[in-house]
N, CA, C and O of each residue as an XYZ file, in Angstrom:
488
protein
N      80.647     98.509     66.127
C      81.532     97.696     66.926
C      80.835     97.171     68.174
O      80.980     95.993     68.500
N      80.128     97.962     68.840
C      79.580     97.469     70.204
C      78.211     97.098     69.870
O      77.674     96.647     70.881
N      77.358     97.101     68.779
C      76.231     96.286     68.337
C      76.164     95.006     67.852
O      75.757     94.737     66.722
N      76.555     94.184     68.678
C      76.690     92.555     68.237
C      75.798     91.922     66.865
O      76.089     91.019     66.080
N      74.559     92.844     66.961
C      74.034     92.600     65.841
C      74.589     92.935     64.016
O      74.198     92.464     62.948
N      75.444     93.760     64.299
C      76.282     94.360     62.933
C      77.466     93.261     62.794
O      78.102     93.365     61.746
N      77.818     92.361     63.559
C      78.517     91.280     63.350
C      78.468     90.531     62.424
O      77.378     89.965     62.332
N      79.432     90.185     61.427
C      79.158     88.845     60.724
C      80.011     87.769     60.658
O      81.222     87.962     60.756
N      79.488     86.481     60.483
C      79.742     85.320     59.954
C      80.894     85.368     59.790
O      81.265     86.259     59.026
N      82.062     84.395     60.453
C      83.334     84.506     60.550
C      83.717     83.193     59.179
O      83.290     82.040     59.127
N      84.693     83.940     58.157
C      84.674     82.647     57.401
C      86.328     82.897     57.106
O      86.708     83.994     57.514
N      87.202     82.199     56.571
C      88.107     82.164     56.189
C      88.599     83.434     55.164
O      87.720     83.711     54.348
N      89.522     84.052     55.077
C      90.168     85.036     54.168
C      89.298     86.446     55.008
O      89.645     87.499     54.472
N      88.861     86.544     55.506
C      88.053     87.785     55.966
C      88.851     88.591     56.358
O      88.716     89.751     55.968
N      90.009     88.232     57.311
C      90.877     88.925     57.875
C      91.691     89.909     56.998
O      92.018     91.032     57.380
N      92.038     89.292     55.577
C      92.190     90.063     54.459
C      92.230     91.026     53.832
O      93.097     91.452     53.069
N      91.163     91.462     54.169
C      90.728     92.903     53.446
C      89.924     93.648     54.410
O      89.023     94.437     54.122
N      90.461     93.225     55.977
C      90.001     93.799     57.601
C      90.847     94.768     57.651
O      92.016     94.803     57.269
N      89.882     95.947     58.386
C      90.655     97.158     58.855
C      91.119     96.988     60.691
O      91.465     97.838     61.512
N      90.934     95.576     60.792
C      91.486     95.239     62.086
C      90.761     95.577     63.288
O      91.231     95.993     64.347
N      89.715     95.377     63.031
C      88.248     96.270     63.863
C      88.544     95.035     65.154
O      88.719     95.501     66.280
N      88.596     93.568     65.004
C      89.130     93.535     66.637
C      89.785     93.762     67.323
O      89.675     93.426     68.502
N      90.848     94.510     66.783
C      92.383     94.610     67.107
C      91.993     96.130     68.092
O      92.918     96.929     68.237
N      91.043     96.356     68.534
C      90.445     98.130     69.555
C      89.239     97.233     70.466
O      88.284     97.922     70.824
N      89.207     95.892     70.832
C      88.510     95.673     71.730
C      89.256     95.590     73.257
O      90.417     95.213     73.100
N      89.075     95.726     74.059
C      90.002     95.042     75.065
C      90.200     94.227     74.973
O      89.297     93.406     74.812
N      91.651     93.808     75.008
C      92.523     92.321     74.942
C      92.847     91.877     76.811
O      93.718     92.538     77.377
N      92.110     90.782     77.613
C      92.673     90.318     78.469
C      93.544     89.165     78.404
O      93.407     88.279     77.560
N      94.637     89.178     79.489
C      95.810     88.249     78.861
C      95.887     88.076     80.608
O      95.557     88.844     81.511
N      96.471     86.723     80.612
C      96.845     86.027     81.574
C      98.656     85.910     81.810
O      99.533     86.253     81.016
N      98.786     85.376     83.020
C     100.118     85.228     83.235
C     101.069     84.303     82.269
O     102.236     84.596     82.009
N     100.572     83.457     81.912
C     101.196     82.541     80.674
C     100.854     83.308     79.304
O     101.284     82.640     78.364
N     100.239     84.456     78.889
C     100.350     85.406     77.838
C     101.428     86.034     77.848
O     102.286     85.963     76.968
N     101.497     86.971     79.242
C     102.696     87.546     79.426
C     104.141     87.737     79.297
O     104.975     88.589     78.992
N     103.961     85.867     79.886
C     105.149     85.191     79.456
C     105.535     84.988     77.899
O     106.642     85.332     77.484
N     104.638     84.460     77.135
C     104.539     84.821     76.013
C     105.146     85.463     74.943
O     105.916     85.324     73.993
N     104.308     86.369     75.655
C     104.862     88.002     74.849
C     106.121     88.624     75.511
O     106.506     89.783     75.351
N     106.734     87.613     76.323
C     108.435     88.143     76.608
C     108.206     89.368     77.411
O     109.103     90.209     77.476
N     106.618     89.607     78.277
C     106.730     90.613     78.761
C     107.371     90.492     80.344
O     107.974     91.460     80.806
N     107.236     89.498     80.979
C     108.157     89.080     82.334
C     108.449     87.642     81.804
O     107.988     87.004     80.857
N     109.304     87.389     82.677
C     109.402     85.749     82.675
C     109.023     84.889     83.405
O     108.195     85.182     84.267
N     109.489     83.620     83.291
C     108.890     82.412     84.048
C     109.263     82.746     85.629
O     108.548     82.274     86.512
N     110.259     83.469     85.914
C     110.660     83.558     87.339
C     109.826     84.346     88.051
O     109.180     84.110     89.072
N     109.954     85.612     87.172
C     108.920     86.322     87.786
C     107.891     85.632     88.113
O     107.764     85.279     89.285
N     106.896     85.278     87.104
C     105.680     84.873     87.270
C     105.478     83.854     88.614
O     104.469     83.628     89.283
N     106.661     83.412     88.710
C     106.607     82.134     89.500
C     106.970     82.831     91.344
O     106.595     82.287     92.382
N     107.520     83.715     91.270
C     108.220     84.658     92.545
C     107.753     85.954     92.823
O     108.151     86.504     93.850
N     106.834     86.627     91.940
C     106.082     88.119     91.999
C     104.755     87.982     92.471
O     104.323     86.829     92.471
N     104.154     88.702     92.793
C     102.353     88.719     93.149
C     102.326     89.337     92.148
O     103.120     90.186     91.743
N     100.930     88.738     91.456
C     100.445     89.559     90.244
C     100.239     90.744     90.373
O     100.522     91.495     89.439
N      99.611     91.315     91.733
C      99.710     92.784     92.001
C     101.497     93.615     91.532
O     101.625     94.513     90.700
N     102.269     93.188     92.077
C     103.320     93.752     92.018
C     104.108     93.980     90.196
O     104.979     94.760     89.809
N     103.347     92.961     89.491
C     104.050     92.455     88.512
C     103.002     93.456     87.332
O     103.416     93.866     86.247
N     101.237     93.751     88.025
C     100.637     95.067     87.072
C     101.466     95.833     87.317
O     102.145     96.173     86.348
N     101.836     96.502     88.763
C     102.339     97.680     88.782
C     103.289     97.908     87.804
O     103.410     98.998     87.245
N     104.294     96.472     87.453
C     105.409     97.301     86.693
C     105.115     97.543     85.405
O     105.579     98.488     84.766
N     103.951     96.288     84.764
C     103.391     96.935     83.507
C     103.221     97.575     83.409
O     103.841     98.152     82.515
N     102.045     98.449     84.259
C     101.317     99.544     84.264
C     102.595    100.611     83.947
O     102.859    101.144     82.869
N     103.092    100.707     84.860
C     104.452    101.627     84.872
C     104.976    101.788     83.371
O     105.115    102.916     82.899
N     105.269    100.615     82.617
C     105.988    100.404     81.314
C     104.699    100.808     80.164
O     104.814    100.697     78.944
N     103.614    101.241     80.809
C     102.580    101.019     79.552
C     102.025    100.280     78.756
O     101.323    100.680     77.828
N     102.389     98.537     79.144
C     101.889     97.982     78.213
C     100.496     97.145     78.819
O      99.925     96.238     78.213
N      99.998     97.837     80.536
C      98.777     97.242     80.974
C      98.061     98.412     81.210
O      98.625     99.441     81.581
N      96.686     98.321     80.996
C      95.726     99.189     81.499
C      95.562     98.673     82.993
O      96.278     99.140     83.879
N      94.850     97.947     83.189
C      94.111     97.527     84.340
C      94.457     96.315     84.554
O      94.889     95.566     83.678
N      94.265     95.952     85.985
C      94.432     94.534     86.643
C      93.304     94.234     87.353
O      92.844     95.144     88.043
N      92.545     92.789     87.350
C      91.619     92.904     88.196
C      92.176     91.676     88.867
O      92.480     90.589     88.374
N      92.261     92.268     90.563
C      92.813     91.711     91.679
C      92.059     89.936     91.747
O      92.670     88.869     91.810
N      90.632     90.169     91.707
C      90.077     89.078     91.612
C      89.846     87.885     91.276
O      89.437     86.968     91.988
N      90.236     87.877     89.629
C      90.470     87.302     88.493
C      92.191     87.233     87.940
O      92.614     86.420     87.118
N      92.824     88.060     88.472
C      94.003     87.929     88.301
C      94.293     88.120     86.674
O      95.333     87.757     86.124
N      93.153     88.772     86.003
C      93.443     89.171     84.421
C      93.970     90.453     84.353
O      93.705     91.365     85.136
N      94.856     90.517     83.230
C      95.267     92.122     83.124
C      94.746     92.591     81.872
O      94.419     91.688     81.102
N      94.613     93.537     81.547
C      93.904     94.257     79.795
C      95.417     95.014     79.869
O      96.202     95.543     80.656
N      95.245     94.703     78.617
C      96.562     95.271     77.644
C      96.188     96.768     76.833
O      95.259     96.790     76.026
N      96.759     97.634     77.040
C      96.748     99.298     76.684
C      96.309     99.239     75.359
O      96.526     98.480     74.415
N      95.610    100.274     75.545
C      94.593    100.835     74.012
C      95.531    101.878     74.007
O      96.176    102.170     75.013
N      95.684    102.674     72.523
C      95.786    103.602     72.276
C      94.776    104.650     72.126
O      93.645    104.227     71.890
N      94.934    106.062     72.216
C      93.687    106.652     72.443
C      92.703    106.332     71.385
O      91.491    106.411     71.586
N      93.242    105.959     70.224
C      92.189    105.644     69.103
C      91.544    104.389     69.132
O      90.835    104.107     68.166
N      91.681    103.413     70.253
C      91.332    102.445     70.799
C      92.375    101.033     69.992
O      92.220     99.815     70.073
N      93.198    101.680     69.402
C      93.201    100.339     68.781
C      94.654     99.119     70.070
O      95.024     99.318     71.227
N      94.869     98.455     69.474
C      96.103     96.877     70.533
C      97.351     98.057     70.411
O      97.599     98.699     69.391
N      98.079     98.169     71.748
C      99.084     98.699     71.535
C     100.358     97.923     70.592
O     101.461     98.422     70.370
N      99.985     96.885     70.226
C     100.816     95.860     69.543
C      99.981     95.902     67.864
O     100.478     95.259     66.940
N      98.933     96.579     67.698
C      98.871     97.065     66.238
C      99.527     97.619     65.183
O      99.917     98.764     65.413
N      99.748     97.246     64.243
C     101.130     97.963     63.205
C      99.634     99.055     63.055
O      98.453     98.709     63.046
N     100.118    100.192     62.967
C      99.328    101.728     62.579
C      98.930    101.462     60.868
O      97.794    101.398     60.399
N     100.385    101.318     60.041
C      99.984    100.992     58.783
C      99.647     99.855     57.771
O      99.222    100.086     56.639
N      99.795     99.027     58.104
C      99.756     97.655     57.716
C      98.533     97.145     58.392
O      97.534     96.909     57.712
N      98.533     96.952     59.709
C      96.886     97.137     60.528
C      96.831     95.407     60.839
O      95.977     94.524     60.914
N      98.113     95.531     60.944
C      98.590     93.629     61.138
C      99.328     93.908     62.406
O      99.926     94.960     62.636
N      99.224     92.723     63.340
C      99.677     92.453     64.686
C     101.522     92.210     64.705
O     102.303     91.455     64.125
N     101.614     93.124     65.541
C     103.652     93.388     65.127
C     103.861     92.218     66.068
O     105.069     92.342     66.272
N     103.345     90.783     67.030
C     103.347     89.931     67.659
C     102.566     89.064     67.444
O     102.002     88.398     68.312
N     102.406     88.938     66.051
C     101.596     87.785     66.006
C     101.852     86.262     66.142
O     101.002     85.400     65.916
N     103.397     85.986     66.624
C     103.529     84.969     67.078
C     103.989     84.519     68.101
O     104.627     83.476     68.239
N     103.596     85.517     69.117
C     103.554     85.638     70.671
C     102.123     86.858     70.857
O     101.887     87.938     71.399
N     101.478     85.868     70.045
C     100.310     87.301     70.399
C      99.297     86.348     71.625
O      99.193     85.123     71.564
N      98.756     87.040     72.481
C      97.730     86.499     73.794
C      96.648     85.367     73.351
O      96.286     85.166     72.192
N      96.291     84.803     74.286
C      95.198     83.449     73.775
C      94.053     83.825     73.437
O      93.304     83.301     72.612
N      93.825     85.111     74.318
C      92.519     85.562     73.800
C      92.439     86.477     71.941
O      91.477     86.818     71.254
N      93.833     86.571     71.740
C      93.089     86.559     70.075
C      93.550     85.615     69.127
O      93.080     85.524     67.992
N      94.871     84.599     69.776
C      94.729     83.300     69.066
C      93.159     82.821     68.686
O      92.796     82.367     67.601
N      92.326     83.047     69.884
C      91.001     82.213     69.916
C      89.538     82.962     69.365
O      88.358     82.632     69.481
N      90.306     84.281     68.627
C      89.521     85.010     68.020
C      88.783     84.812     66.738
O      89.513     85.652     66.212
N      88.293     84.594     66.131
C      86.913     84.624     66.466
C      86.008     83.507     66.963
O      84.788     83.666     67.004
N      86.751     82.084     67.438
C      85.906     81.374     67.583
C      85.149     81.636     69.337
O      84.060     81.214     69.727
N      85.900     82.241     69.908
C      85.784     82.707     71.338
C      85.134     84.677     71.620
O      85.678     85.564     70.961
N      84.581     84.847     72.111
C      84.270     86.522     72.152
C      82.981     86.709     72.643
O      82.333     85.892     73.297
N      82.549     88.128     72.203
C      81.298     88.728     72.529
C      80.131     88.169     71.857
O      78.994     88.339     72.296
N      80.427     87.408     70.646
C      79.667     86.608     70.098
C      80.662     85.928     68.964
O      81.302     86.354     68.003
N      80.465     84.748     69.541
C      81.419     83.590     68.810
C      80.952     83.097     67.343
O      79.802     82.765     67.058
N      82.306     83.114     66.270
C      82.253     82.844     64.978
C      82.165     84.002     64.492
O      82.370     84.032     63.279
N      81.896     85.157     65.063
C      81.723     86.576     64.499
C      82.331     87.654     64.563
O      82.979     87.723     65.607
N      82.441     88.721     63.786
C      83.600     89.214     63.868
C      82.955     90.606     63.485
O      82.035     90.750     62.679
N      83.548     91.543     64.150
C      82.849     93.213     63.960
C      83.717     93.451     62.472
O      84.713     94.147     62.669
N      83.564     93.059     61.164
C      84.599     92.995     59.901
C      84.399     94.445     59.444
O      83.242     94.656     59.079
N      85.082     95.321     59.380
C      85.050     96.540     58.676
C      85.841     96.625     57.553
O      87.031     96.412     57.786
N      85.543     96.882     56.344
C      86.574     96.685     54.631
C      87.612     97.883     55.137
O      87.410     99.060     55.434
N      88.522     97.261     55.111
C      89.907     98.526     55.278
C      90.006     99.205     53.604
O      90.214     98.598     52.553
N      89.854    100.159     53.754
C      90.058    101.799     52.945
C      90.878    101.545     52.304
O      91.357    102.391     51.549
């Protein structure tokens, strides 16, 4: 997973017969993700400091970290690393149509673009 070189060639149907190996990277998501994913709303976003608005994630569990700087938040791993929005058995995204931009834009966007850490699910 963290050897970019074990990566391959992102092609169509791959996702298929994936054990969801991106689905345990850190996911950063922005304030219009958030919104998104129905996790605050437009008011908030528009009337909260992003500081105030990690805290309550954080609180609810569905943010790890906020970076003050960048104003990005990472979305909670489970200890086994995988998206807290991972189905466990199916190994398919329980939001995949409010899922964050950063894995709409997966794989053409990442640690190395077009590529994908593909592991054959068991």
């Amino acid at each position: 997973m963290d050897n970019l070189s074990t990566w391959i060639k992102y092609k169509n149907g791959l996702c298929d017969d994936c054990n969801a190996t991106c689905c345990t990277l850190p996911v950063e998501v922005r304030l219009s993700d958030l919104i998104r994913m129905e996790l605050i709303s437009e008011f908030e976003a528009e009337n909260e400091p992003p500081k105030q608005l990690a805290k309550q994630l954080m609180k609810q569990g569905v943010v790890e970290h906020f970076n003050f700087k960048t104003s990005i938040y990472t979305l909670t791993r489970l200890s086994n690393n995988d998206c807290l929005y991972l189905h466990r058995e199916t190994r398919r995204c329980t939001i995949y149509n409010k899922r964050p931009k950063t894995c709409r834009e997966h794989p053409r966007v990442g640690p190395k673009p077009n590529h994908c850490a593909y592991i054959k699910r068991v």
